[in-house]
N, C-alpha and C positions, 0 to 999 in steps of 0.2 A: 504494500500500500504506500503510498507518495500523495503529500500534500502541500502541494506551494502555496503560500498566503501573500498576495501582493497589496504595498500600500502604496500612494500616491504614484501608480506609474502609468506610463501611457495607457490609452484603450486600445492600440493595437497590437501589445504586449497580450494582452488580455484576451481576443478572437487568437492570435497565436497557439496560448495556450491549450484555449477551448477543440483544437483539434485533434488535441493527445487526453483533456483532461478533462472532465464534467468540472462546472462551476456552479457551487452548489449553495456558494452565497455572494457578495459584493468580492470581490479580489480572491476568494476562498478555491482551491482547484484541488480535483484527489482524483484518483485513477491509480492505476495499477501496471505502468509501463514498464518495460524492461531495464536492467539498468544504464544500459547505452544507449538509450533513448533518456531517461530520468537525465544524466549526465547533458547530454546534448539540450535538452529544456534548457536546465540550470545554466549553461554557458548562454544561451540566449536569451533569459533572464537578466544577468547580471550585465549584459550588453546593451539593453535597451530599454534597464532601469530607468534611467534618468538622474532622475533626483529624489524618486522613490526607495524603499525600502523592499526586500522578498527575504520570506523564509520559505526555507525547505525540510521536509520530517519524511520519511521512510524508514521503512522496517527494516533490519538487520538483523544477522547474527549474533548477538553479543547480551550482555546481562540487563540491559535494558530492553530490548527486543526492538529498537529503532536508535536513528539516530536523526541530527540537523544539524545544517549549515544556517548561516544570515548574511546577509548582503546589505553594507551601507546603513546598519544597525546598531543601537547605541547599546544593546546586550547582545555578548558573546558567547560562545560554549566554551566550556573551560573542563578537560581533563583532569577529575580528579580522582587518584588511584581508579582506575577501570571505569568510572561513571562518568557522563558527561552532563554538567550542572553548568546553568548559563550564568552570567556575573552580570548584573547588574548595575552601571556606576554611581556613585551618593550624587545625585542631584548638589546638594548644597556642600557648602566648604565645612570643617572641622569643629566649627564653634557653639557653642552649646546653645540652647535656648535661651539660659539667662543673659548670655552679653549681648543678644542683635536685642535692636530695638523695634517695637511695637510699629505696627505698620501705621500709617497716619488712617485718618477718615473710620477708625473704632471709635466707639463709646467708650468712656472710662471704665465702666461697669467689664466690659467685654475686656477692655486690656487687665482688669486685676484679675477675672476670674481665669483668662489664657494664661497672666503669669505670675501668679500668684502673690500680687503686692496691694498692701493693704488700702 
């Protein structure tokens, strides 16, 4: 089984796919191609992405019973001992909730109960 997820990328990217893939929701494709077809999608994916995003999941051999790539993705897969778990990066920098300061345009009320000052 194979499921490419495309975001923001062309609509021709998209009929492309539909000739190997059932699309089963908005950018969602699954099918059941061989893997030298799967391979040849993916390269053409990653070609006429754009400035969109794709993932790719198929099944494998291994202790998960699938794997995935990402394409132009801000979360990766990441090999750890034998499993592949995606990383995610911290949105924000290092510093804890008490040093940033409260966003303007709160109510008073709303900034003591967020940060707990009396």
């Amino acid at each position: 089984m194979t499921v490419i997820v495309l975001t923001n990328c062309p609509a021709g990217l998209r009929g492309f796919l539909t000739r190997w893939l059932l699309e089963i929701s908005a950018g969602v494709f699954i099918g059941n191609p061989s893997a030298r077809i799967r391979d040849v999608l993916w390269t053409e994916v990653q070609q006429y992405a754009d400035q969109g995003r794709a993932l790719l999941a198929h099944s494998t051999n291994n202790e998960q019973g699938f794997t995935f790539q990402t394409f132009d993705h801000t979360w990766h897969p990441v090999d750890h001992e034998g499993l592949t778990l995606i990383h995610r990066p911290n949105p924000g920098n290092a510093t804890s909730a008490d040093d940033r300061e409260p966003k303007t345009g709160w109510s008073k009320a709303s900034k003591r109960r967020r940060y707990g000052r009396p």
